[in-house]
Residue frames as a rotation matrix with the C-alpha (Angstrom) as fourth column:
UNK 1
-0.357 0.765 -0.536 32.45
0.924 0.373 -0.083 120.85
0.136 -0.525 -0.840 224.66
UNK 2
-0.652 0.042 0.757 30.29
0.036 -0.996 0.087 123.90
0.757 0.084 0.647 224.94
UNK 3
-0.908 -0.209 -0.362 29.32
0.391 -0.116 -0.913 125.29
0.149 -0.971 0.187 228.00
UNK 4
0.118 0.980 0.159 25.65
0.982 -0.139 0.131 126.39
0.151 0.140 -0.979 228.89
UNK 5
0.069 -0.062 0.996 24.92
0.532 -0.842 -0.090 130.09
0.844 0.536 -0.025 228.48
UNK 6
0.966 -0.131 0.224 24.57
-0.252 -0.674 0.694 131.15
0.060 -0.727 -0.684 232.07
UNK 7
0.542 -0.821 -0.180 28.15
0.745 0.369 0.556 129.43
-0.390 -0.435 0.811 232.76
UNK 8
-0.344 -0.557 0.756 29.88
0.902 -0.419 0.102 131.75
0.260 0.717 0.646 229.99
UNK 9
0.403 0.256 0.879 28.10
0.267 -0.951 0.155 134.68
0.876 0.172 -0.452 231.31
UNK 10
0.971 -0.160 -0.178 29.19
0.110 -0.362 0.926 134.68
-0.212 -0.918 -0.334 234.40
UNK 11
0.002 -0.842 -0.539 32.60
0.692 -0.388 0.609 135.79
-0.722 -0.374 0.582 233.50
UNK 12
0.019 0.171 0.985 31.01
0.991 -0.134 0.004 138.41
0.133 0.976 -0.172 231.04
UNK 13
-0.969 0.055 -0.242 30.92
0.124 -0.737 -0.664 141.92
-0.215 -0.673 0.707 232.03
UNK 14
-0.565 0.817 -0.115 27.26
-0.519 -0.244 0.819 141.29
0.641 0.523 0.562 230.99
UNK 15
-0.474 0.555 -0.684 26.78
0.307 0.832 0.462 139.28
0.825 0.009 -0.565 233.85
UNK 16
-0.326 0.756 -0.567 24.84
0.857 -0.017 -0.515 141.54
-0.399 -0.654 -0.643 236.11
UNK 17
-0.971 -0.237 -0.010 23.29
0.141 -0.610 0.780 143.05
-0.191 0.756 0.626 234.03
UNK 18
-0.788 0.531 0.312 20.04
-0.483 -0.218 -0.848 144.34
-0.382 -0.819 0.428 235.27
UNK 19
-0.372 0.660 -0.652 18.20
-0.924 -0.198 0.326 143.63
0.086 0.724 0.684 232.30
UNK 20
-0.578 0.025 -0.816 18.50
0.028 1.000 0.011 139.88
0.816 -0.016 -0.578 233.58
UNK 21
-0.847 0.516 -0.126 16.87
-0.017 -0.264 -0.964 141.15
-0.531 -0.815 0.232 236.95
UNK 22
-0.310 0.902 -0.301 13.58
-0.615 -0.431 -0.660 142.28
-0.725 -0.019 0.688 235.11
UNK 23
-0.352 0.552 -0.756 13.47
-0.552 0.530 0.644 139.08
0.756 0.644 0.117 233.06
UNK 24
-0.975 -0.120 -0.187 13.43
0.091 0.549 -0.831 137.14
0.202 -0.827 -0.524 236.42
UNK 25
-0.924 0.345 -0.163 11.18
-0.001 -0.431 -0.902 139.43
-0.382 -0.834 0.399 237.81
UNK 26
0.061 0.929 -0.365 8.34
-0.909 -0.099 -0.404 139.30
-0.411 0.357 0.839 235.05
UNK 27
-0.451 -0.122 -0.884 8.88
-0.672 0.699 0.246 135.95
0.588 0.705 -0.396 234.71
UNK 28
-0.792 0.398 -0.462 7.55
0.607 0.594 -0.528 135.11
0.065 -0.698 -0.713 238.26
UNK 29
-0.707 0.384 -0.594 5.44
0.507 -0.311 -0.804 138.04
-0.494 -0.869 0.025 238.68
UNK 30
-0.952 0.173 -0.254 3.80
-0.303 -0.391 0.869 139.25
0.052 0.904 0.424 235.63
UNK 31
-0.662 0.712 -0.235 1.32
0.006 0.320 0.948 137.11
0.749 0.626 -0.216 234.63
UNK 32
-0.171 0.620 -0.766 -0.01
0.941 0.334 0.061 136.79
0.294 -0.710 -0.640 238.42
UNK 33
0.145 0.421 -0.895 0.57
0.882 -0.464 -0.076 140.18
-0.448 -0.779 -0.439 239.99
UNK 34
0.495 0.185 0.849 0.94
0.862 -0.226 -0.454 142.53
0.107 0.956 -0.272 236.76
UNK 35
0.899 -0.301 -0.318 3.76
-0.070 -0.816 0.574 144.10
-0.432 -0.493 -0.755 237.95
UNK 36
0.563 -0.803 0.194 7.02
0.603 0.239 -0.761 144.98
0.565 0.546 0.619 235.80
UNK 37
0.590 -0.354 -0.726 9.98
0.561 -0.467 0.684 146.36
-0.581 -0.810 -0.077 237.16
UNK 38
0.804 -0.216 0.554 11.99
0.423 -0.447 -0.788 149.24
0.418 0.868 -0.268 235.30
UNK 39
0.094 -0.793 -0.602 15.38
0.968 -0.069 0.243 150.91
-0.234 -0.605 0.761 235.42
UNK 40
-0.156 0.089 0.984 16.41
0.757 -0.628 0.177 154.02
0.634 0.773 0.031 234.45
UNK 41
0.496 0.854 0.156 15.23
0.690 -0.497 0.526 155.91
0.527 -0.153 -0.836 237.30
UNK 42
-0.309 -0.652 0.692 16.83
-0.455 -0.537 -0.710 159.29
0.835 -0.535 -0.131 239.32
UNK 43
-0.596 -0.033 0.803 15.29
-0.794 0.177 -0.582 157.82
-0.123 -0.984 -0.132 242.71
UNK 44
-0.966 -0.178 -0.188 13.60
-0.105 0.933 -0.345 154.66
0.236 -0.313 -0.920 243.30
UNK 45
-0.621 0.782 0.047 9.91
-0.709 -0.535 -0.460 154.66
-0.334 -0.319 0.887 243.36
UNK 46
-0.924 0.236 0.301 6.80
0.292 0.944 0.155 152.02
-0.248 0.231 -0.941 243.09
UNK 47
-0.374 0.894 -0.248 3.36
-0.923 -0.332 0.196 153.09
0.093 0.303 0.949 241.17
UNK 48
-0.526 0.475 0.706 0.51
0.492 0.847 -0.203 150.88
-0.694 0.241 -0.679 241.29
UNK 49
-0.624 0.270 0.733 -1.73
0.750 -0.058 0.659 151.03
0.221 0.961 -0.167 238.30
UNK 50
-0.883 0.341 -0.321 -3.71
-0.236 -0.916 -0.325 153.79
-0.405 -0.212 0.889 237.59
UNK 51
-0.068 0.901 -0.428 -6.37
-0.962 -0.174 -0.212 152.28
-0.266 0.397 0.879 235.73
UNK 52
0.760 0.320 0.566 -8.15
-0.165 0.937 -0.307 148.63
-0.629 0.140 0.765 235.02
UNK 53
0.932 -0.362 -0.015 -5.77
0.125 0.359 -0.925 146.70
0.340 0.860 0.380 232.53
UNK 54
0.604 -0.723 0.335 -2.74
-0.636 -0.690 -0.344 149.01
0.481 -0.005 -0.877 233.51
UNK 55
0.417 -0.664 -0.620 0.41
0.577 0.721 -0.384 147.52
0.702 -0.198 0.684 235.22
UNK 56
0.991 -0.038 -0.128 2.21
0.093 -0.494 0.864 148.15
-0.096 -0.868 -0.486 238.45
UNK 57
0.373 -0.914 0.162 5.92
0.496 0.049 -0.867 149.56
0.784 0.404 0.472 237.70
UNK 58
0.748 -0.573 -0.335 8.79
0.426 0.027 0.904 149.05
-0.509 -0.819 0.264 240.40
UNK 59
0.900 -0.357 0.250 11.18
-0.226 -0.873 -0.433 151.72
0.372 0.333 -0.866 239.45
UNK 60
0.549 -0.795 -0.258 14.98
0.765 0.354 0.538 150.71
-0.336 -0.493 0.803 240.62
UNK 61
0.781 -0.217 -0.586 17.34
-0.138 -0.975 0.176 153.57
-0.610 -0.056 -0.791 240.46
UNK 62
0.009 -0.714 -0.700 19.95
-0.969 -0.178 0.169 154.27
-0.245 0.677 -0.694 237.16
UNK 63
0.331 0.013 -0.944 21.37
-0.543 0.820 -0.179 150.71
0.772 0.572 0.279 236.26
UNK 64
-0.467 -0.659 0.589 22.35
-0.780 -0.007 -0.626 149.85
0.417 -0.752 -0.511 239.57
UNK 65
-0.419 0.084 -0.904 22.24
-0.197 0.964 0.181 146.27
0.886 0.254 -0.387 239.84
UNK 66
-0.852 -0.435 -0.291 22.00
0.259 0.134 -0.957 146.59
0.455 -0.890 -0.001 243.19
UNK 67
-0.652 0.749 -0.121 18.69
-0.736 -0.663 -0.137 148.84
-0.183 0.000 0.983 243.21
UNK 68
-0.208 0.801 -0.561 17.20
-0.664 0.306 0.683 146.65
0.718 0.514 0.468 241.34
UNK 69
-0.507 -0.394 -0.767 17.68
0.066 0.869 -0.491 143.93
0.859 -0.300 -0.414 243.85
UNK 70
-0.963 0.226 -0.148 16.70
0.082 -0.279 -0.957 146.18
-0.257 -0.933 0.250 246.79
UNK 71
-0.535 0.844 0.037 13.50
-0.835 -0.522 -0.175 147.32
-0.128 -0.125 0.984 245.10
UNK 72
-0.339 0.402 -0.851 12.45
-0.206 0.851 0.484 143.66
0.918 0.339 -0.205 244.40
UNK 73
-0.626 0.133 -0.768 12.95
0.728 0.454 -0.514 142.78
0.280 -0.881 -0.381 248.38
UNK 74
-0.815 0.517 -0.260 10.56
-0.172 -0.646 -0.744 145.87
-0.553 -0.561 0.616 249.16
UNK 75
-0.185 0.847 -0.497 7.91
-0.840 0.126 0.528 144.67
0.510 0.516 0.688 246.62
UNK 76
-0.244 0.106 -0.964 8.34
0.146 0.987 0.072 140.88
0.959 -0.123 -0.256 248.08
UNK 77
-0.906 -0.104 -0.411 7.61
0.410 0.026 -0.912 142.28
0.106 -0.994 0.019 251.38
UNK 78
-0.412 0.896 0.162 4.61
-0.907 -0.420 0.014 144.67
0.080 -0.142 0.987 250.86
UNK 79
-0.543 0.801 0.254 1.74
-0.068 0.260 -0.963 143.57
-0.837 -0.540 -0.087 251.82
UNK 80
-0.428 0.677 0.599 -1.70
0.893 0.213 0.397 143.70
0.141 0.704 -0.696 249.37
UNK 81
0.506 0.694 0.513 -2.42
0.771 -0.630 0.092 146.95
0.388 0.349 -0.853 250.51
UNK 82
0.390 -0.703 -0.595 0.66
-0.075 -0.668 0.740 148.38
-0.918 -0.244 -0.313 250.77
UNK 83
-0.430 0.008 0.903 0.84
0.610 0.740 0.284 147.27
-0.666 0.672 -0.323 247.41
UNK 84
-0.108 0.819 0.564 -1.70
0.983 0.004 0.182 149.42
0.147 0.574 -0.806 246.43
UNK 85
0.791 0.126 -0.599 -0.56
0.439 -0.799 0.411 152.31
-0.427 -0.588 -0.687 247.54
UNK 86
0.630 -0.773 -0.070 2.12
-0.085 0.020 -0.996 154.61
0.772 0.634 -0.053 245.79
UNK 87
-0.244 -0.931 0.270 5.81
-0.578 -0.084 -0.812 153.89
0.779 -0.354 -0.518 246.83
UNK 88
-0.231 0.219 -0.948 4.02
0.462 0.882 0.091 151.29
0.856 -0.417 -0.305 249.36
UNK 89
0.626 0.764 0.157 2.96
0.220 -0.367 0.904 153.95
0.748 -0.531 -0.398 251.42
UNK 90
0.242 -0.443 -0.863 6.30
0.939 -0.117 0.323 154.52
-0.244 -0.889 0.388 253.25
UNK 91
0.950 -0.238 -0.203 8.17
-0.197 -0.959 0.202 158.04
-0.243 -0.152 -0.958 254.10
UNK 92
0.382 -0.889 0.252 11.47
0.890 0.281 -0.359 158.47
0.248 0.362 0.899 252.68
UNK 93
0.838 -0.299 -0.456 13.46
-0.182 -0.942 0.283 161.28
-0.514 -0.154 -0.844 254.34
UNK 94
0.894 -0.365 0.260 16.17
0.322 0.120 -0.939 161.80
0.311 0.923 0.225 252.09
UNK 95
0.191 -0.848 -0.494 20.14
0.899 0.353 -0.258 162.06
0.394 -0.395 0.830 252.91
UNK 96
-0.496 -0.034 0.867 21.03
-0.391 -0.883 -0.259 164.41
0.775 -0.468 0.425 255.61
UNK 97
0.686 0.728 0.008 18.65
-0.099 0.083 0.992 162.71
0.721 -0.681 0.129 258.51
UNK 98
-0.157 -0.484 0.861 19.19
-0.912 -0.264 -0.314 163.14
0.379 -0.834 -0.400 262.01
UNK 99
-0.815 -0.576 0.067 20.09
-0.564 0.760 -0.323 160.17
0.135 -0.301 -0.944 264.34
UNK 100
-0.468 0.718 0.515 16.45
-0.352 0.383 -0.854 159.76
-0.810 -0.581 0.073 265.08
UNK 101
0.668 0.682 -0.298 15.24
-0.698 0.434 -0.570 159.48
-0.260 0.588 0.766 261.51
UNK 102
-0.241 -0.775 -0.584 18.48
-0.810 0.493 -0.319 157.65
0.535 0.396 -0.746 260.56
UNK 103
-0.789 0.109 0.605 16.73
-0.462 0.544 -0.700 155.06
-0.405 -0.832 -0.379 263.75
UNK 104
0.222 0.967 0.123 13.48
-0.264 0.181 -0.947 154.74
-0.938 0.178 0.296 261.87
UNK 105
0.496 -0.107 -0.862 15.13
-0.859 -0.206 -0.469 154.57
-0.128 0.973 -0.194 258.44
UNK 106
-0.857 -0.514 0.025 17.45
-0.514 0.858 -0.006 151.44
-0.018 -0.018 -1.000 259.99
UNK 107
-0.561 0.613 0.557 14.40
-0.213 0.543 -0.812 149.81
-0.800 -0.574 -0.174 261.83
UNK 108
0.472 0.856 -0.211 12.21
-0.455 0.031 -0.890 149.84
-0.755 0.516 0.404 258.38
UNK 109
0.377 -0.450 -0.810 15.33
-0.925 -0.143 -0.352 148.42
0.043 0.882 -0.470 256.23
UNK 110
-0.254 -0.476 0.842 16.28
-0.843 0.536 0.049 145.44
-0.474 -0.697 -0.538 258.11
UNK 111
0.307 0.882 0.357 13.70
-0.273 0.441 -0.855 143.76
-0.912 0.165 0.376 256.38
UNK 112
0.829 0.470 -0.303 14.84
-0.154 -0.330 -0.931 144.58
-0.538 0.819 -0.202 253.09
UNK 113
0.822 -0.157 -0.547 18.06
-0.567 -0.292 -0.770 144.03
-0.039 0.944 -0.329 253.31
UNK 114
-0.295 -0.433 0.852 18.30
-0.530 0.816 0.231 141.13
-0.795 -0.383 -0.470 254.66
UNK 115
0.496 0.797 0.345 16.17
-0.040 0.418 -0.908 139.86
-0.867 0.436 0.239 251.71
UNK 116
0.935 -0.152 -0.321 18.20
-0.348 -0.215 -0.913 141.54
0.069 0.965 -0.253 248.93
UNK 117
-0.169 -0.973 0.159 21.32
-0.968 0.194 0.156 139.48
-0.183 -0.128 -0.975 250.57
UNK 118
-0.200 -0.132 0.971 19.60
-0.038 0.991 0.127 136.62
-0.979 -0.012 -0.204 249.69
UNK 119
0.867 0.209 0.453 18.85
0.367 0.347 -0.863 137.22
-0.338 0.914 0.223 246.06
UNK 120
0.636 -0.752 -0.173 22.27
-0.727 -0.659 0.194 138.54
-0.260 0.002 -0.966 246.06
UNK 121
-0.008 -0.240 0.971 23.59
-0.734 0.660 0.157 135.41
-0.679 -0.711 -0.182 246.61
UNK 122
0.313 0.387 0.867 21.27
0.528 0.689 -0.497 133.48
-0.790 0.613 0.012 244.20
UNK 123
0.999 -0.044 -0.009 22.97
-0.022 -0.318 -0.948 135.73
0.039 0.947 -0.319 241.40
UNK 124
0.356 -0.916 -0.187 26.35
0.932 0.333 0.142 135.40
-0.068 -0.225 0.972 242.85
UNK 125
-0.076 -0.262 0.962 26.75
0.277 -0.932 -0.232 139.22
0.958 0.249 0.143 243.13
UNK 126
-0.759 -0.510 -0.405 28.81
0.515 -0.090 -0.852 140.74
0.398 -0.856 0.331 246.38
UNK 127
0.380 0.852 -0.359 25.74
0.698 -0.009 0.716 142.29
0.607 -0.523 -0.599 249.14
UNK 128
-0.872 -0.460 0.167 26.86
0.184 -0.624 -0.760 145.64
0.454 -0.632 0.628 251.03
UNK 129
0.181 0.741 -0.647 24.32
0.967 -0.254 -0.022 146.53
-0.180 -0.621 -0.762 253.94
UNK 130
-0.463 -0.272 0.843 23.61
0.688 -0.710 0.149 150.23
0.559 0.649 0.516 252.85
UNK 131
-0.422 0.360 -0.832 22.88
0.438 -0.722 -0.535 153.20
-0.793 -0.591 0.147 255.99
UNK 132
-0.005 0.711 0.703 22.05
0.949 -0.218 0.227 155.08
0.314 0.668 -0.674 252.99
UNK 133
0.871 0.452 -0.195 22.60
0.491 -0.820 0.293 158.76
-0.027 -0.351 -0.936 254.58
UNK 134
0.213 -0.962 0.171 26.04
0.927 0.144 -0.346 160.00
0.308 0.232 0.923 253.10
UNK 135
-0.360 -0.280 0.890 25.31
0.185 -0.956 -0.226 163.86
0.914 0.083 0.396 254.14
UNK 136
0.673 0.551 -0.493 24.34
0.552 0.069 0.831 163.32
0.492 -0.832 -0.257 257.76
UNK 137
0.697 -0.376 0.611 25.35
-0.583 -0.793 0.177 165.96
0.418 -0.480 -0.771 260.21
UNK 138
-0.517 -0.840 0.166 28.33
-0.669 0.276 -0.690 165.01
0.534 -0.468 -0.705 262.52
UNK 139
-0.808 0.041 0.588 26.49
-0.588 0.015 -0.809 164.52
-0.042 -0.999 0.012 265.53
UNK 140
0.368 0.928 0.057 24.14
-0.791 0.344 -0.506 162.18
-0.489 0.141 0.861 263.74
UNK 141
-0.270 -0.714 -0.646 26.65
-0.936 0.352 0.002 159.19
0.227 0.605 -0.763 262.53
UNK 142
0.491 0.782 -0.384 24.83
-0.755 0.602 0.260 156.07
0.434 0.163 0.886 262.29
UNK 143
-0.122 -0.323 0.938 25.97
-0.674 0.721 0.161 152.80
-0.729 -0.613 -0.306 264.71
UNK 144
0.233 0.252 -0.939 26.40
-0.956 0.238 -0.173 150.55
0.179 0.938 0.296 261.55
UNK 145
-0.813 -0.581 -0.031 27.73
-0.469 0.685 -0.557 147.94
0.345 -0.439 -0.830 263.67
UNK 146
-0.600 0.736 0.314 23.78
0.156 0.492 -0.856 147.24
-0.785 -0.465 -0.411 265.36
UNK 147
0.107 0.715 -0.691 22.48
-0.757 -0.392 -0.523 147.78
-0.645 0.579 0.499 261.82
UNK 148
-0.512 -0.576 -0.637 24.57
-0.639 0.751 -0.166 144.92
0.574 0.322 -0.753 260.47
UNK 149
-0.992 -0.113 -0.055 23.75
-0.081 0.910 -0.407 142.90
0.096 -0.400 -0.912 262.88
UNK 150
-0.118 0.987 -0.106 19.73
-0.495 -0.151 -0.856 143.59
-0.861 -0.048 0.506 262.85
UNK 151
0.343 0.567 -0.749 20.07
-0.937 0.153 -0.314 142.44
-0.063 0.809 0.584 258.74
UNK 152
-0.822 -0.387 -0.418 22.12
-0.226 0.895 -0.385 139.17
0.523 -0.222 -0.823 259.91
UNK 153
-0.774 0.534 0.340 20.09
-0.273 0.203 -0.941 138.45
-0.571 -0.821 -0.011 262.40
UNK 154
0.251 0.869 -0.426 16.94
-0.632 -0.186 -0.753 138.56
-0.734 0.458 0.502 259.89
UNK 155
0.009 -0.278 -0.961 18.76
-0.971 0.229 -0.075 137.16
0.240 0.933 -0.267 257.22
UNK 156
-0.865 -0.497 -0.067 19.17
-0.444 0.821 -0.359 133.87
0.234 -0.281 -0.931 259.59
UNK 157
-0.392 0.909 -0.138 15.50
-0.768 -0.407 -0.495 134.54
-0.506 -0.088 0.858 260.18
UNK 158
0.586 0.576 -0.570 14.37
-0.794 0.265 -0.548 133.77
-0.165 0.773 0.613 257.36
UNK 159
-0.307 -0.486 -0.818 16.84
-0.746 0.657 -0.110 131.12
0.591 0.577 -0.564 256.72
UNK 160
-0.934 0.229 0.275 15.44
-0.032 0.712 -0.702 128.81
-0.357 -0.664 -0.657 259.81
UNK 161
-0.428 0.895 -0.122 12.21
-0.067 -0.166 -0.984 129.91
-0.901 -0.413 0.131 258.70
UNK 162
-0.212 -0.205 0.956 11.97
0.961 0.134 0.242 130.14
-0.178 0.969 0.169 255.22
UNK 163
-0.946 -0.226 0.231 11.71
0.323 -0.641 0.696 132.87
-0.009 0.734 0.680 252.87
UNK 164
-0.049 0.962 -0.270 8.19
-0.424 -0.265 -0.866 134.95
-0.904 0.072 0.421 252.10
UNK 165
0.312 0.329 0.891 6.37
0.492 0.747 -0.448 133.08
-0.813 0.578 0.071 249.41
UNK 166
0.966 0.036 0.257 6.84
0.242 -0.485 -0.840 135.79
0.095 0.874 -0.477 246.59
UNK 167
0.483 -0.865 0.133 10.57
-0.762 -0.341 0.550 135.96
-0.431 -0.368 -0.824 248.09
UNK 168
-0.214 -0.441 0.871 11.54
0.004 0.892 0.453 132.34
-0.977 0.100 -0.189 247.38
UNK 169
0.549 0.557 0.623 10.03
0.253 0.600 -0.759 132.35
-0.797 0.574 0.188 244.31
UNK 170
0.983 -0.116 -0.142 12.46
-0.170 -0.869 -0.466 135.04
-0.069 0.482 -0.874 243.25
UNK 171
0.335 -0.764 0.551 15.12
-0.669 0.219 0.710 133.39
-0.663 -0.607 -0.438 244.71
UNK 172
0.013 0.160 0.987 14.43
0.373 0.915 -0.154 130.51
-0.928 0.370 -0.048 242.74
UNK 173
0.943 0.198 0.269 14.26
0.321 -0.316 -0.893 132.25
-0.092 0.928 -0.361 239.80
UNK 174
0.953 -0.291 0.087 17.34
-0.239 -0.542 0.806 133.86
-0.187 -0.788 -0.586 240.30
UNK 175
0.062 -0.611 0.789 19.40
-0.319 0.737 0.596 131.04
-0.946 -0.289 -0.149 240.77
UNK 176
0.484 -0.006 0.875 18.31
0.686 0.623 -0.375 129.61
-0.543 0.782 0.306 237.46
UNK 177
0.983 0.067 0.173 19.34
0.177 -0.617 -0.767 132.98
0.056 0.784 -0.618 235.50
UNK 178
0.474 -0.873 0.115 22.41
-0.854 -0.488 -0.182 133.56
0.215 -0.012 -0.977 236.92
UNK 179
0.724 0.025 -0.690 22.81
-0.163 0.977 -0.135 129.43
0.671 0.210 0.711 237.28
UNK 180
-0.766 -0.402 0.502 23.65
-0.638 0.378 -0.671 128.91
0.080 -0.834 -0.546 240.83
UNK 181
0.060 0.225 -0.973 22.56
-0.035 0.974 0.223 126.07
0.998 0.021 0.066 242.41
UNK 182
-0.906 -0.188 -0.378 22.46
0.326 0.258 -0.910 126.52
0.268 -0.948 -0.172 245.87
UNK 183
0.269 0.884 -0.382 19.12
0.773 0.039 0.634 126.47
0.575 -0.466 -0.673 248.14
UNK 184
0.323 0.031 0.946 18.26
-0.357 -0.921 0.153 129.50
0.876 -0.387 -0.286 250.37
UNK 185
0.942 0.198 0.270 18.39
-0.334 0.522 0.784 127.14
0.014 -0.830 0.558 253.78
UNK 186
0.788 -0.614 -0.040 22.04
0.616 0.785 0.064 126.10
-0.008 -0.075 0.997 252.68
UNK 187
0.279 -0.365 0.888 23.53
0.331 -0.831 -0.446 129.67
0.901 0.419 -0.111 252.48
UNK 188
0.117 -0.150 -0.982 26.03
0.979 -0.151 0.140 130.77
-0.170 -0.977 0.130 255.18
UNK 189
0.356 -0.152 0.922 25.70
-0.125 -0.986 -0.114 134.59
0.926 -0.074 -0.370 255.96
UNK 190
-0.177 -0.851 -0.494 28.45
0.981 -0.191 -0.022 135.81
-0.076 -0.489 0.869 258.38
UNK 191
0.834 0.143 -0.533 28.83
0.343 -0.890 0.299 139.42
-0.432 -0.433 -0.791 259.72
UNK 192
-0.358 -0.920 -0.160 32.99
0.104 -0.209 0.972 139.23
-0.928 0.332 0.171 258.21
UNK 193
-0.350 -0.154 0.924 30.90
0.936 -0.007 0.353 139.54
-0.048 0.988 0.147 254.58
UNK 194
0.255 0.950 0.178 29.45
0.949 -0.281 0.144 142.57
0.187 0.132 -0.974 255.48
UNK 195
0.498 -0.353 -0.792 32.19
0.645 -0.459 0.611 144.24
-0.579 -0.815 -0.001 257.00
């Protein structure tokens, strides 16, 4: 009996394998919002088109499956005119921030990565909650304990509530490539996976 192709991949070492991310991703999002997503990159970074015709390219750092994930849940969040804007128009203070940006850097991520624990999920690939600030002074060590619980908290959010529209759809996709089979609303998210 022969097994369908996602089954066999999933014990491949090909199965996250980003390259399946950015079929997903221009399979839902291409044709509507002419946006591809690319690896390859030293930092993480979203252009919108520069000119009529042109595409918008979502940049996801090195091969890091994981990137790719995160930079999806920050496209599925923008807005339309945040969208339109490079890198969506946020600040990005870079590792080393003090407790206060390291406050403003949690308070904008929550969002994001509560999201990228749910297309985690739909690919069957493990979800760390990332501070993201490995060269921070002493006196500036992040409370990762009320950051956890801010992207739980959201993550349950959205699970009473549903998903953003361009979120689910990804989800859905997702699932089919990496051929789970579980709904977003039936997923149990726990603080002991995060830990």
């Amino acid at each position: 009996m022969n097994l369908p192709e996602t089954t066999s991949l999933r014990n491949s070492p090909d199965t996250f394998c980003c390259k399946r991310v950015e079929r997903a991703f221009s399979e839902c999002f291409f044709d509507t919002f002419h946006t591809r997503l690319f690896g390859g990159s030293e930092e993480p970074l979203y252009q919108p088109a520069q000119a009529i015709g042109d595409s918008h390219a979502l940049h996801y750092r090195g091969d890091y499956f994981a990137s790719a994930l995160h930079e999806v849940s920050h496209w599925c969040i923008a807005g339309t005119e945040r969208r339109q804007q490079l890198d969506f128009g946020y600040w990005y203070a870079p590792d080393g921030r003090s407790g206060e940006q390291q406050q403003a850097f949690e308070a904008a991520e929550c969002r994001p990565q509560a999201l990228e624990w749910f297309f985690s999920r739909a690919c069957g690939y493990r979800f760390q909650v990332s501070a993201d600030n490995l060269d921070r002074a002493e006196d500036s060590v992040p409370d990762t304990a009320t950051f956890q619980s801010c992207v739980l908290a959201q993550a349950l959010r959205w699970q009473r509530e549903g998903l953003p529209e361009r979120a689910d759809r990804f989800f859905d996709s997702l699932c089919r490539e990496f051929g789970t089979t579980t709904s977003s609303c039936n997923l149990h998210f726990s603080l002991m996976d995060i830990i």
